[in-house]
LOPA-618926 format. One record per atom (N, C-alpha, C): residue number from 0; residue in one letter; x, y, z. Coordinates in pm, whole numbers, plus 50000, padded with zeros to 5 digits. Layout:
<atoms>
num->NUM, residu->A, u->X, v->Y, w->Z;
...
</atoms>
This chain:
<atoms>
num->0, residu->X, u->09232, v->13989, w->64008;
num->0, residu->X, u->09308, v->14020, w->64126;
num->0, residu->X, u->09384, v->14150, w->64102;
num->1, residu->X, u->09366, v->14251, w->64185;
num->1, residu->X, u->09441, v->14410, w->64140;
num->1, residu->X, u->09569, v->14362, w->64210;
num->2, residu->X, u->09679, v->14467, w->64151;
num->2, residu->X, u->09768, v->14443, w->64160;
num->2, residu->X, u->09837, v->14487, w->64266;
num->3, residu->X, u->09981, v->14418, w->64307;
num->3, residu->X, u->10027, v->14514, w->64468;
num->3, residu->X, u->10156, v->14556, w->64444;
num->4, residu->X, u->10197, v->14686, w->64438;
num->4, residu->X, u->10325, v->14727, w->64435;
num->4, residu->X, u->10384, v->14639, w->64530;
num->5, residu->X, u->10520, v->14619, w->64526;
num->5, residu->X, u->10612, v->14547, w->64654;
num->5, residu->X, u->10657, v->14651, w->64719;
num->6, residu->X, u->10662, v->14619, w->64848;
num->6, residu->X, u->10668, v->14746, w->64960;
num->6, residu->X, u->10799, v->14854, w->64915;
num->7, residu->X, u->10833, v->14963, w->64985;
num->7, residu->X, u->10911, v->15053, w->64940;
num->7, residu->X, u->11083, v->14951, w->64929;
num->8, residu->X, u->11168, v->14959, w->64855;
num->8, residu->X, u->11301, v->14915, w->64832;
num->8, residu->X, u->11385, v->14903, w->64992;
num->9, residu->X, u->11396, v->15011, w->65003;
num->9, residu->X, u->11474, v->15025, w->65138;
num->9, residu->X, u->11444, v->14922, w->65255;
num->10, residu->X, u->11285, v->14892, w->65236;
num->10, residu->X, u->11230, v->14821, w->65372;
num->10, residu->X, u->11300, v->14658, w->65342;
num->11, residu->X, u->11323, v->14637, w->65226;
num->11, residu->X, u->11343, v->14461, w->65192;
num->11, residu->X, u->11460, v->14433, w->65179;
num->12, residu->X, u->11480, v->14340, w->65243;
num->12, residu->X, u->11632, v->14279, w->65263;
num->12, residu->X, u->11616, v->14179, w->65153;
num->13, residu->X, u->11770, v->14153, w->65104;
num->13, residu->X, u->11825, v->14089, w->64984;
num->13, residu->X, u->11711, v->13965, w->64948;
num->14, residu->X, u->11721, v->13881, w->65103;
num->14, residu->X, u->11662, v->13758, w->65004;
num->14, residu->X, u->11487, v->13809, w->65010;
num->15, residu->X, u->11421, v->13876, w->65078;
num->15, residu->X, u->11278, v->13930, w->65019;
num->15, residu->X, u->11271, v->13950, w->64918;
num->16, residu->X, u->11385, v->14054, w->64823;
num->16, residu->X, u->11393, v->14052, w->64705;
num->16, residu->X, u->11394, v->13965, w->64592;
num->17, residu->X, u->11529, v->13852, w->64642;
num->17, residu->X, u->11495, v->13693, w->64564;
num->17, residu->X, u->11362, v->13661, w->64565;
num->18, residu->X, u->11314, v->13671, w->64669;
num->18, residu->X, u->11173, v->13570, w->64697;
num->18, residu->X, u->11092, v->13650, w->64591;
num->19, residu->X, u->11082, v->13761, w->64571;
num->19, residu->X, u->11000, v->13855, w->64453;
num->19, residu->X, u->10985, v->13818, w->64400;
num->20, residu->X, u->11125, v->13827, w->64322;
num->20, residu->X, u->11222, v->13846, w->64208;
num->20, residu->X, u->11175, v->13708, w->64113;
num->21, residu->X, u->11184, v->13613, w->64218;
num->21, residu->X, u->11202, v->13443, w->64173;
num->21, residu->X, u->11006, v->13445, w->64210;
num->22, residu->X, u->10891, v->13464, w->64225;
num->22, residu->X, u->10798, v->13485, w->64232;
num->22, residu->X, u->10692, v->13514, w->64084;
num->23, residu->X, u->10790, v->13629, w->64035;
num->23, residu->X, u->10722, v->13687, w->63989;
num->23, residu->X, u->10696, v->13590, w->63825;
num->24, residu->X, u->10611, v->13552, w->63784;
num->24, residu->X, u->10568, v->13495, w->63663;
num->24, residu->X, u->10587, v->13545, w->63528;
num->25, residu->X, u->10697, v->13556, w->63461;
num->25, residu->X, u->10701, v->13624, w->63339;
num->25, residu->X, u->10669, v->13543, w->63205;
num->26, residu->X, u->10587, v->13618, w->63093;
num->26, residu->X, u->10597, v->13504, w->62972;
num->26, residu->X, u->10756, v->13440, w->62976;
num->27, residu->X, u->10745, v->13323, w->62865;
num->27, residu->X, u->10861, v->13286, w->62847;
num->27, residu->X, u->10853, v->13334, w->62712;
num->28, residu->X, u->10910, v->13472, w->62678;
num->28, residu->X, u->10896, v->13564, w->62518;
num->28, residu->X, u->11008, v->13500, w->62445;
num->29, residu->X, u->11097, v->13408, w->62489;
num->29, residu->X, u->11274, v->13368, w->62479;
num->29, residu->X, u->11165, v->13257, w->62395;
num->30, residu->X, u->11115, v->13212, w->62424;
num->30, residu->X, u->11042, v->13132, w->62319;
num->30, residu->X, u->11018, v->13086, w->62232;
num->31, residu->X, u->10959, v->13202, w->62203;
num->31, residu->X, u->10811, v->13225, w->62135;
num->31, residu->X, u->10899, v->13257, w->62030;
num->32, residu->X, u->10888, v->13227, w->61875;
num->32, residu->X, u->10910, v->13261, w->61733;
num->32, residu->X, u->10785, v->13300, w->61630;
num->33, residu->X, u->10702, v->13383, w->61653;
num->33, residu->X, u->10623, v->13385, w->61558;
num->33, residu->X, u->10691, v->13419, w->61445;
num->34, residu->X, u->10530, v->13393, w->61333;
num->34, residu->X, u->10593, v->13443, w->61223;
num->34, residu->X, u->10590, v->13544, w->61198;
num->35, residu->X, u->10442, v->13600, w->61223;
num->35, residu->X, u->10372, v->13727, w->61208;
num->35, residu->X, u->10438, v->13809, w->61266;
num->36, residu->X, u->10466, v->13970, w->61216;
num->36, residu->X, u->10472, v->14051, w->61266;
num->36, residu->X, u->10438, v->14172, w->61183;
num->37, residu->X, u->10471, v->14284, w->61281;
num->37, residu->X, u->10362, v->14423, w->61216;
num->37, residu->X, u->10430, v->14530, w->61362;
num->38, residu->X, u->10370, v->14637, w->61315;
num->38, residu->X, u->10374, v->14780, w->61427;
num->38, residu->X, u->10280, v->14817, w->61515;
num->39, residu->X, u->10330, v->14754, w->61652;
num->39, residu->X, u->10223, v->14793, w->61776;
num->39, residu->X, u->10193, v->14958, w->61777;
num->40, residu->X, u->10233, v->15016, w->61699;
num->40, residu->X, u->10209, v->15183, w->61721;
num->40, residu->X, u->10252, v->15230, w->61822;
num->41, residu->X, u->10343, v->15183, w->61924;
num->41, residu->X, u->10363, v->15231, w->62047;
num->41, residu->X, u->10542, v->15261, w->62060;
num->42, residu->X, u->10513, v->15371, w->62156;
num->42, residu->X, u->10602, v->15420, w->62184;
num->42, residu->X, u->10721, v->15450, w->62314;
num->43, residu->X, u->10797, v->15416, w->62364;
num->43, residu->X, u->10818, v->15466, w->62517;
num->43, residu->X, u->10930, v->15565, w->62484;
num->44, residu->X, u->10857, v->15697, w->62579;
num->44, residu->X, u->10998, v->15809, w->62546;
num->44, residu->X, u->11076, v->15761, w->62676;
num->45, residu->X, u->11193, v->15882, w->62655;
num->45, residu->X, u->11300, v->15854, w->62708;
num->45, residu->X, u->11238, v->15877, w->62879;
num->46, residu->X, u->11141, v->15948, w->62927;
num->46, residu->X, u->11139, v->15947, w->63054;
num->46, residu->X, u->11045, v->15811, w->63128;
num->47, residu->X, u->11053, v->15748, w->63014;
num->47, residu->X, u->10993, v->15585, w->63062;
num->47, residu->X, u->10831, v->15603, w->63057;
num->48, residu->X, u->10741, v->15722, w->62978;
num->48, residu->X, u->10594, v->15717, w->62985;
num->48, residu->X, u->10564, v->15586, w->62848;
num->49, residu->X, u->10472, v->15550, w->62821;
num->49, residu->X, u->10398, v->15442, w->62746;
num->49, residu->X, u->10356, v->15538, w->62676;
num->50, residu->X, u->10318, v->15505, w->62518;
num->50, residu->X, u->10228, v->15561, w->62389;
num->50, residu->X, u->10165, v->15470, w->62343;
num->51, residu->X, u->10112, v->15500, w->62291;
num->51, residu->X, u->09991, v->15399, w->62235;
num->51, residu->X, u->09936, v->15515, w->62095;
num->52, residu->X, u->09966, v->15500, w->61986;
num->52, residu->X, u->09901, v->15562, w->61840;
num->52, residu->X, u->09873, v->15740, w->61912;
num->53, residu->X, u->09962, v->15739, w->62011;
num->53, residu->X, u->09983, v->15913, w->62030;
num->53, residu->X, u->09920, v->15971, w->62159;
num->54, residu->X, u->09846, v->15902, w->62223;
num->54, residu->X, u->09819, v->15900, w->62377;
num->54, residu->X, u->09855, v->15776, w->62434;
num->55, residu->X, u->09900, v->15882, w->62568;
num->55, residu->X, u->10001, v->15839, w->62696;
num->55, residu->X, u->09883, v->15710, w->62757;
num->56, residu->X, u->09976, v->15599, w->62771;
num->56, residu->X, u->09885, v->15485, w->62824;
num->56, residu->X, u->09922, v->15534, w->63001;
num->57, residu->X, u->09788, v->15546, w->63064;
num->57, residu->X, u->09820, v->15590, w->63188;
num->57, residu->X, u->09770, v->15489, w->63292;
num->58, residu->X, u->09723, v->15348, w->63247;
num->58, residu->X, u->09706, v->15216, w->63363;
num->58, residu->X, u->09877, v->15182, w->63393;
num->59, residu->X, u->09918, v->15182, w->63525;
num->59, residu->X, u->10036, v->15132, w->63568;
num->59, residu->X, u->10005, v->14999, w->63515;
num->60, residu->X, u->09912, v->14903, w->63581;
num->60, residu->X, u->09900, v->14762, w->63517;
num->60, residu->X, u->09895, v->14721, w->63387;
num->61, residu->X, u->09880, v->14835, w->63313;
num->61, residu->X, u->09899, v->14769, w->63159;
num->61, residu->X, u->09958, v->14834, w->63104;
num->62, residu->X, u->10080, v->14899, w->63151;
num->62, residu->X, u->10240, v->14897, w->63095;
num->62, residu->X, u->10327, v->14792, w->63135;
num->63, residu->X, u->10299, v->14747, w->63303;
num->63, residu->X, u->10356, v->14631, w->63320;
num->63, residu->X, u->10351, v->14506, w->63274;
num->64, residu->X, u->10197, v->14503, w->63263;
num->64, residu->X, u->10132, v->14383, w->63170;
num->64, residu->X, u->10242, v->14365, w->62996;
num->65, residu->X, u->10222, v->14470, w->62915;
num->65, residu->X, u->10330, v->14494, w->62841;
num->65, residu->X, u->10490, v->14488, w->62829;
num->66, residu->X, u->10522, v->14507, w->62937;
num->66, residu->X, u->10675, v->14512, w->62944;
num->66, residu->X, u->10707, v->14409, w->62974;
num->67, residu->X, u->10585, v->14320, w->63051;
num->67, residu->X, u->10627, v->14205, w->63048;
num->67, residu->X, u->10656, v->14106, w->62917;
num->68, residu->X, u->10639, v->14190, w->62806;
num->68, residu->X, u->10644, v->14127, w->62662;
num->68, residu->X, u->10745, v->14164, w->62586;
num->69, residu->X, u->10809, v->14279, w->62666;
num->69, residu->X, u->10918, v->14327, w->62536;
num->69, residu->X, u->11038, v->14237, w->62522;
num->70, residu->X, u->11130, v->14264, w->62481;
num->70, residu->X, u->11256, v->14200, w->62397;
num->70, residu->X, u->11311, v->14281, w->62344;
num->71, residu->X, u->11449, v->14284, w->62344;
num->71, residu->X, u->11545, v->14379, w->62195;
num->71, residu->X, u->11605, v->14248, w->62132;
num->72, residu->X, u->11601, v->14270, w->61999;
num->72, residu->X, u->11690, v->14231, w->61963;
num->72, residu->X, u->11845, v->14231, w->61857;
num->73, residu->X, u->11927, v->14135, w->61824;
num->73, residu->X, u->12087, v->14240, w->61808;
num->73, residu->X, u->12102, v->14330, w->61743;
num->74, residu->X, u->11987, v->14340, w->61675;
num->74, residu->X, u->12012, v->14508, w->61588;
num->74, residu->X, u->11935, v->14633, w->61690;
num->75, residu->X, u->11899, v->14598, w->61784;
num->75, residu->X, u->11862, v->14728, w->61898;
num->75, residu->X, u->11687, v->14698, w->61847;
num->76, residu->X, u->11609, v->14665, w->61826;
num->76, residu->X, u->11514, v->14681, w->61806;
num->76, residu->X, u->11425, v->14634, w->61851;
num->77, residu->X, u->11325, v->14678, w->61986;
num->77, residu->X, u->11276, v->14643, w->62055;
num->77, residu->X, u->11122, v->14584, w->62001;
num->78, residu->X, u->11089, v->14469, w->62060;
num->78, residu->X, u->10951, v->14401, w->62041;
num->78, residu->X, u->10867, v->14342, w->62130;
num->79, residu->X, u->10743, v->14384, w->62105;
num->79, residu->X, u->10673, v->14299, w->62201;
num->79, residu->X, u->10629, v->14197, w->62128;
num->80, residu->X, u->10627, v->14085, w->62214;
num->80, residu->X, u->10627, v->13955, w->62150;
num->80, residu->X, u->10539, v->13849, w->62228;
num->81, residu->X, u->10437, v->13755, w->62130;
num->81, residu->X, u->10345, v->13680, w->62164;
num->81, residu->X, u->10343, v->13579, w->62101;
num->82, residu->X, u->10316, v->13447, w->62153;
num->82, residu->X, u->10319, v->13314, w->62066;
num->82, residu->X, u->10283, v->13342, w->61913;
num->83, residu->X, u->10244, v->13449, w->61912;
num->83, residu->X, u->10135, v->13403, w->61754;
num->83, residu->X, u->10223, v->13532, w->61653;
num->84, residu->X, u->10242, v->13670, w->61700;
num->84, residu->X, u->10301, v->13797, w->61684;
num->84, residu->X, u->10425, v->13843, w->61753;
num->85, residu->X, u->10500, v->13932, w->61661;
num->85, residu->X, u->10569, v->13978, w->61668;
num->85, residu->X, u->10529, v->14148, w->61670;
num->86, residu->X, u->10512, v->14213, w->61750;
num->86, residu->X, u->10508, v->14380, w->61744;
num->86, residu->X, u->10657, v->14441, w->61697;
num->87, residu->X, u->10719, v->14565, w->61642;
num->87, residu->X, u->10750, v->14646, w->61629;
num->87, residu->X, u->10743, v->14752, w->61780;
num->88, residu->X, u->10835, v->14817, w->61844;
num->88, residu->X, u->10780, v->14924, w->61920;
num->88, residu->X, u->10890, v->15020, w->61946;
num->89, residu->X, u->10887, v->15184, w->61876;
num->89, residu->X, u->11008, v->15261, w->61971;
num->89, residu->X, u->11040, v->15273, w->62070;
num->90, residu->X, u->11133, v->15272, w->62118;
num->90, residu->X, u->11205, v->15334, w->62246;
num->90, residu->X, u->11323, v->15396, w->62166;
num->91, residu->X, u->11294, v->15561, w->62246;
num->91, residu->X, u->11412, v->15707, w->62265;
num->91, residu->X, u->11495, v->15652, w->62302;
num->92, residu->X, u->11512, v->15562, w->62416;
num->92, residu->X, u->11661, v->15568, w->62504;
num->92, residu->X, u->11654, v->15370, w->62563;
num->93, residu->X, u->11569, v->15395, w->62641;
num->93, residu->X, u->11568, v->15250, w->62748;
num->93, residu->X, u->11452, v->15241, w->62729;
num->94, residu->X, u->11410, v->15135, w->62766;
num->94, residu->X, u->11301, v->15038, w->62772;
num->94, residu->X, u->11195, v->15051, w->62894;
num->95, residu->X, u->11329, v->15080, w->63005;
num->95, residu->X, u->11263, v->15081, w->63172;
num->95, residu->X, u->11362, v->15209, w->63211;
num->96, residu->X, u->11302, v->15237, w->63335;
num->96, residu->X, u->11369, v->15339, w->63448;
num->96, residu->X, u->11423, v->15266, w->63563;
num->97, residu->X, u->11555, v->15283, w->63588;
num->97, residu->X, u->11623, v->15263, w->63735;
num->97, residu->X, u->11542, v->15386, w->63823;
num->98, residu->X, u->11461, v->15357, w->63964;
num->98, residu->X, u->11403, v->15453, w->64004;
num->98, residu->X, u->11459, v->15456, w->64132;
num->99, residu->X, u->11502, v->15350, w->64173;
num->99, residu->X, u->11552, v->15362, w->64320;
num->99, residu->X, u->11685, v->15223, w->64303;
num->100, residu->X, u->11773, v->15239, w->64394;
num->100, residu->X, u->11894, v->15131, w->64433;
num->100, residu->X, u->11921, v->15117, w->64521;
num->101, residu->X, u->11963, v->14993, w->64602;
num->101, residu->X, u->11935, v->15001, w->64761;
num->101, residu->X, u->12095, v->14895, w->64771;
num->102, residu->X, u->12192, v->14882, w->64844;
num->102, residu->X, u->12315, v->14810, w->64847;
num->102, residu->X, u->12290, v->14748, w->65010;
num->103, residu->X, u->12237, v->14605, w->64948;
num->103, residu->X, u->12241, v->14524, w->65045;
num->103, residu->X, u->12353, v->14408, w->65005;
num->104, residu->X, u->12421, v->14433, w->65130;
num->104, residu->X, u->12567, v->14302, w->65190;
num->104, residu->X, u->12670, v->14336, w->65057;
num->105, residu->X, u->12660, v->14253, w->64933;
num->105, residu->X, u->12744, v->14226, w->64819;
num->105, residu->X, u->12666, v->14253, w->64708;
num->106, residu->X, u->12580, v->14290, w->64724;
num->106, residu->X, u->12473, v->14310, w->64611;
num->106, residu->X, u->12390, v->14449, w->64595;
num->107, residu->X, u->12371, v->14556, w->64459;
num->107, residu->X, u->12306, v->14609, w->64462;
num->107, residu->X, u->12146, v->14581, w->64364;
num->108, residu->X, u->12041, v->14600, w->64434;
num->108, residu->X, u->11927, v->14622, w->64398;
num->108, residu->X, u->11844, v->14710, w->64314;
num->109, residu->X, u->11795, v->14698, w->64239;
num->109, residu->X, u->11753, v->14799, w->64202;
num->109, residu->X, u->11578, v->14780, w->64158;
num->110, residu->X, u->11510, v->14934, w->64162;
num->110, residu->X, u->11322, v->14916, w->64143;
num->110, residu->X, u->11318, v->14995, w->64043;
num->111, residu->X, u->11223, v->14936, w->63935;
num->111, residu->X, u->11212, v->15023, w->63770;
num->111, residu->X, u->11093, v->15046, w->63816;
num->112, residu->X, u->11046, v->15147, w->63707;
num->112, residu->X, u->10956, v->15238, w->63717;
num->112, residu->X, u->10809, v->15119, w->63655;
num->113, residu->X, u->10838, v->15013, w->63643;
num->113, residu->X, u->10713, v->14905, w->63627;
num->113, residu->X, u->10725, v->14830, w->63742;
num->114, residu->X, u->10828, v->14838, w->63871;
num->114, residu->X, u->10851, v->14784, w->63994;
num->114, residu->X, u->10881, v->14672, w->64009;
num->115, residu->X, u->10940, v->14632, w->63846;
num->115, residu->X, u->11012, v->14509, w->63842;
num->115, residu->X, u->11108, v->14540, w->63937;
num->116, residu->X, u->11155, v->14446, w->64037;
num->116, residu->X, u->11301, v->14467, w->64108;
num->116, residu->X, u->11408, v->14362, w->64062;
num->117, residu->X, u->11512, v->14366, w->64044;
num->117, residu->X, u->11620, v->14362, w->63992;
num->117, residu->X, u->11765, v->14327, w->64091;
num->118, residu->X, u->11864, v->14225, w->64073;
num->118, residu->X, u->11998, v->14193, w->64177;
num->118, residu->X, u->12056, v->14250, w->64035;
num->119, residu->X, u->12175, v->14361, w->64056;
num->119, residu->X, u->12263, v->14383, w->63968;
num->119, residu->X, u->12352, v->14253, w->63958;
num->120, residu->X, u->12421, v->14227, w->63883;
num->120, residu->X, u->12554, v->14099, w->63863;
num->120, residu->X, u->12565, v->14114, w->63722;
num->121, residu->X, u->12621, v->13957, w->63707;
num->121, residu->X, u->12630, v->13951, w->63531;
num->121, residu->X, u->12505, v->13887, w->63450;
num->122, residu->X, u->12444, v->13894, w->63508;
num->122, residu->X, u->12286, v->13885, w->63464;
num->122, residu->X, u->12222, v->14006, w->63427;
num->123, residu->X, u->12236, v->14056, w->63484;
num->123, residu->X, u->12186, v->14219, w->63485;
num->123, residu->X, u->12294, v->14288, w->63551;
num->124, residu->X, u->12418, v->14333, w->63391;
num->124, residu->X, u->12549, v->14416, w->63452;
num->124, residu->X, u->12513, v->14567, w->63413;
num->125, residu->X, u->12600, v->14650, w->63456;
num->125, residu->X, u->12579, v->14782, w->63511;
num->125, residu->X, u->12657, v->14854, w->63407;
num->126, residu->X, u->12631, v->14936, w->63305;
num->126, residu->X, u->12690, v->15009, w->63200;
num->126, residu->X, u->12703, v->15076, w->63192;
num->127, residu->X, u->12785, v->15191, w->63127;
num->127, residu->X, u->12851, v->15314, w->63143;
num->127, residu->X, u->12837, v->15372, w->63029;
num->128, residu->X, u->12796, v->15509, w->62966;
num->128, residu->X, u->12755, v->15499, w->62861;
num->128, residu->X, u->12757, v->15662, w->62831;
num->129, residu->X, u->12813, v->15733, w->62764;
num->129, residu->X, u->12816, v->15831, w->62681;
num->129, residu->X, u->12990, v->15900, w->62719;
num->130, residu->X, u->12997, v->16013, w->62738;
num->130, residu->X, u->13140, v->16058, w->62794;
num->130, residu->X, u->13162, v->16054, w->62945;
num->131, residu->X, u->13284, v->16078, w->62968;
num->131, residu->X, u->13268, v->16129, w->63151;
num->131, residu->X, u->13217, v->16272, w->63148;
num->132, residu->X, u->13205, v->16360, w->63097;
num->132, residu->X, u->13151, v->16486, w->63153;
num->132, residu->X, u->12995, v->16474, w->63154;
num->133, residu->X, u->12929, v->16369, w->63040;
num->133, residu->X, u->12801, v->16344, w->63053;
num->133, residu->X, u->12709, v->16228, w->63016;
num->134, residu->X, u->12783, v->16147, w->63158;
num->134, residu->X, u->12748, v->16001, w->63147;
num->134, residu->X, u->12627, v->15939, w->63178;
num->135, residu->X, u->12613, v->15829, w->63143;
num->135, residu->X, u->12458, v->15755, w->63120;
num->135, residu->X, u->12445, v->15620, w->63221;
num->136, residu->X, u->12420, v->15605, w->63280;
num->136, residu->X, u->12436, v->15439, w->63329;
num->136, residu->X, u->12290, v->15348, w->63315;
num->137, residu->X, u->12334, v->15265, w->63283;
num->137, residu->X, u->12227, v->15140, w->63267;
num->137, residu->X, u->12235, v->15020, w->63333;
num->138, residu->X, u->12120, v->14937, w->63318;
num->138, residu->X, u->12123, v->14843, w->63342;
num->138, residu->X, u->12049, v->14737, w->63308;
num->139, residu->X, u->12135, v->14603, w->63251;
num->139, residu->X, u->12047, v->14485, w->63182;
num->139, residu->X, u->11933, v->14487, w->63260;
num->140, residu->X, u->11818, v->14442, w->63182;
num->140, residu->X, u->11676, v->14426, w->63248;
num->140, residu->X, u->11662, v->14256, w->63224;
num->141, residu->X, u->11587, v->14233, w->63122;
num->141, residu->X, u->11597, v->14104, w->63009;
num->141, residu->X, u->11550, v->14137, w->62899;
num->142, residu->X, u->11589, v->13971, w->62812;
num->142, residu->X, u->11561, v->13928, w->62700;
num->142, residu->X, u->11630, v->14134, w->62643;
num->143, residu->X, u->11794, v->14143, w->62660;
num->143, residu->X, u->11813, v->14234, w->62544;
num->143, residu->X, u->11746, v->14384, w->62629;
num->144, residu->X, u->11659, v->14383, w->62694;
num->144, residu->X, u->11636, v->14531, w->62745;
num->144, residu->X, u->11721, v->14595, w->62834;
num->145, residu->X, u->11684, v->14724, w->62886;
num->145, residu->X, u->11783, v->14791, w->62933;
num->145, residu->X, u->11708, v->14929, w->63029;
num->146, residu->X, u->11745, v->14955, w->63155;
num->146, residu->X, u->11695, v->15009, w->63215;
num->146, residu->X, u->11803, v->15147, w->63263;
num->147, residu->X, u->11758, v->15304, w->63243;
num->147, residu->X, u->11864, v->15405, w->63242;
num->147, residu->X, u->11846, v->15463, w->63362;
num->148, residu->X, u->11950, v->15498, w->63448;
num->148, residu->X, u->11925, v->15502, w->63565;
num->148, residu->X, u->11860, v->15657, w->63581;
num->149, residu->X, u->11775, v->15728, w->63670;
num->149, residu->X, u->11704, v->15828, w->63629;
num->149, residu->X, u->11828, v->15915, w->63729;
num->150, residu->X, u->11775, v->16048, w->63755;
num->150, residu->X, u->11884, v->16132, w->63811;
num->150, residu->X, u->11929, v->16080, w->63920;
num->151, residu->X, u->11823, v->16075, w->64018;
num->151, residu->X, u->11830, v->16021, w->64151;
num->151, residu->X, u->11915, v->15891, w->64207;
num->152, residu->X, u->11879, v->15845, w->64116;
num->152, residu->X, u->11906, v->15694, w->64155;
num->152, residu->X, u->12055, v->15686, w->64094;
num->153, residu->X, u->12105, v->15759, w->63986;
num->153, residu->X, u->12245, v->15791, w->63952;
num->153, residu->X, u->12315, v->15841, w->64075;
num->154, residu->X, u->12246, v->15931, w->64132;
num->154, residu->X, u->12340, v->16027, w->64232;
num->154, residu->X, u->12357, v->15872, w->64409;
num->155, residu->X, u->12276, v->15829, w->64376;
num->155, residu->X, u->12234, v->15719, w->64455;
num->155, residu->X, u->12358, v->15630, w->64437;
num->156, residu->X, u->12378, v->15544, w->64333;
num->156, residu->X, u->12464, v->15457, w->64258;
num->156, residu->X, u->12611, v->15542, w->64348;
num->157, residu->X, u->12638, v->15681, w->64248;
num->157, residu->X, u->12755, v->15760, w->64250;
num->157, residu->X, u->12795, v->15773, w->64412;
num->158, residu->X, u->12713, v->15791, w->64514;
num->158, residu->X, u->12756, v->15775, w->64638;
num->158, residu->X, u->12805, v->15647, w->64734;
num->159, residu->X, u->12696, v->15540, w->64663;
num->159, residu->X, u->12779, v->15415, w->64695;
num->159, residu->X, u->12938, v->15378, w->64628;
num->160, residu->X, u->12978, v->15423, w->64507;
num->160, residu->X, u->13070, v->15386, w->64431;
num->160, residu->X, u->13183, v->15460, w->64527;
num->161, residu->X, u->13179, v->15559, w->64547;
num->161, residu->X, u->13229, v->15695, w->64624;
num->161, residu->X, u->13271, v->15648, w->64764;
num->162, residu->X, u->13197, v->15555, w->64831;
num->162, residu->X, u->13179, v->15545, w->64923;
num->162, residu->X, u->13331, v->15426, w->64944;
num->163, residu->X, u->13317, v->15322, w->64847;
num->163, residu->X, u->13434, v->15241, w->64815;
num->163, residu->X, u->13563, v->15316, w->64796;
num->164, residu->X, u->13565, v->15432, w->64735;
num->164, residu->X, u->13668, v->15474, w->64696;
num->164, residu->X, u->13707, v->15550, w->64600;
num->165, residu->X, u->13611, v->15486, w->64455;
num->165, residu->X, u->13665, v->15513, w->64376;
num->165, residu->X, u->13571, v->15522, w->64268;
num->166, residu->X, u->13496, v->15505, w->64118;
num->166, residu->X, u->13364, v->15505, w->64086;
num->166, residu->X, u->13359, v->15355, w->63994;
num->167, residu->X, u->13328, v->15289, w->64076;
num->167, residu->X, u->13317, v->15185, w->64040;
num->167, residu->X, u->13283, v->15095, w->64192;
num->168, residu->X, u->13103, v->14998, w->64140;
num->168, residu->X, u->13048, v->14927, w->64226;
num->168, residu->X, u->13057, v->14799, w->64206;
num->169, residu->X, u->13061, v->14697, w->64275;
num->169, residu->X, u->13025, v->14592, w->64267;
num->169, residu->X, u->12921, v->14500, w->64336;
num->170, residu->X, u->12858, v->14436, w->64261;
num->170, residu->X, u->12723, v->14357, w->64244;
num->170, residu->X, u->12722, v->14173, w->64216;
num->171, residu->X, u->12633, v->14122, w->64314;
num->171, residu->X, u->12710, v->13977, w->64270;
num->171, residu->X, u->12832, v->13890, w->64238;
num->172, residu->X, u->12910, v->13948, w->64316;
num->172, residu->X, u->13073, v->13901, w->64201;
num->172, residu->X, u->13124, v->13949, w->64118;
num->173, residu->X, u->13036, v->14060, w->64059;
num->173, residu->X, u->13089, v->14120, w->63952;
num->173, residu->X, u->13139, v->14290, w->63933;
num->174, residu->X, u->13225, v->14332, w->63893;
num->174, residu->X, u->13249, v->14478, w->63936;
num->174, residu->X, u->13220, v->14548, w->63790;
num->175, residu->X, u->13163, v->14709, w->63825;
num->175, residu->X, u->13120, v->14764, w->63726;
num->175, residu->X, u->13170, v->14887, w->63740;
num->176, residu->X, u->13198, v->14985, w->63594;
num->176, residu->X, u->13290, v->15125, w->63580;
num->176, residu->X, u->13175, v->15177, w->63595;
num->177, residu->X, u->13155, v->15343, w->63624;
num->177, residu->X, u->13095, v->15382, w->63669;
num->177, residu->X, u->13148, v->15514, w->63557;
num->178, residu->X, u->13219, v->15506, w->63498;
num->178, residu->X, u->13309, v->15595, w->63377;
num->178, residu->X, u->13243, v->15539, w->63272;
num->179, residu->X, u->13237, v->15610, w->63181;
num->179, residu->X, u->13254, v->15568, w->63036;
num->179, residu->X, u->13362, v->15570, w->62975;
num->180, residu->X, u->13418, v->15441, w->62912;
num->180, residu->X, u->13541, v->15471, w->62794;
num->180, residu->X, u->13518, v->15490, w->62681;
</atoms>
């Protein structure tokens, strides 16, 4: 069965998104303990492309297929992970790309560059990250990953925050700095 992007962000209202969101079938990698492990050779730079032993993996479906496997864990070290294996894999910066954010009712949304979509809250909270003159924002993905918001979608974020008042959004119940301390 080929795969179907979910229609553009803007067009879907909050609970379309749940319905996705809660849809979508992920391993359960929270799992899985192998014993085995070793170095997938792979790489994701910081602008969110896939490597593979030094060429760019260029199937959209089988980076997603993949990402559906990763994990960090508390020492920062990201893995893809399978009942039987444990991979090794770099990441420069993040794991995923914030590519678009859309602020529906109490909640902001967000679409990564694998078109996972995403409800910001304390499930997936909103981080602030380097100085204020040249700040970073993120956002929990799972299992430990982390998604960096790309320019756009920063300047996106920064106008909703702006729009409140002050730089700082809130998502689910939960409120997020938009500063770094």
């Amino acid at each position: 069965m080929p795969y179907e992007p979910p229609p553009e962000l803007a067009s879907l209202s909050l609970a379309e998104v749940a319905d996705l969101v809660a849809a979508r079938k992920l391993p359960p990698v929270e799992q899985w303990e192998p014993q085995a492990s070793g170095d997938s050779l792979m790489r994701i730079v910081a602008d969110g492309r896939w490597f593979h032993d030094g060429s760019e993996i260029r199937r959209p479906a089988m980076v997603r297929a993949f990402a559906s496997l990763l994990m960090r864990d508390r020492d920062g070290q990201h893995w893809l992970v399978t009942p039987f294996e444990k991979q090794s894999i770099e990441v420069e910066d993040a794991a995923f790309i914030a590519v678009d954010v859309k602020q529906e009712t109490d909640s902001l949304v967000f679409r990564l560059n694998t078109d996972d979509l995403l409800i910001a809250g304390p499930g997936h909270p909103i981080m602030a990250r380097g100085d204020p003159d040249t700040p970073a924002i993120y956002v929990g993905v799972r299992h430990g990953t982390e998604a960096r918001l790309n320019r756009s979608t920063y300047g996106q974020l920064v106008d909703i925050a702006l729009a409140g008042g002050d730089l700082t959004v809130s998502s689910s119940g939960a409120s997020f700095s938009l500063v770094p301390e």
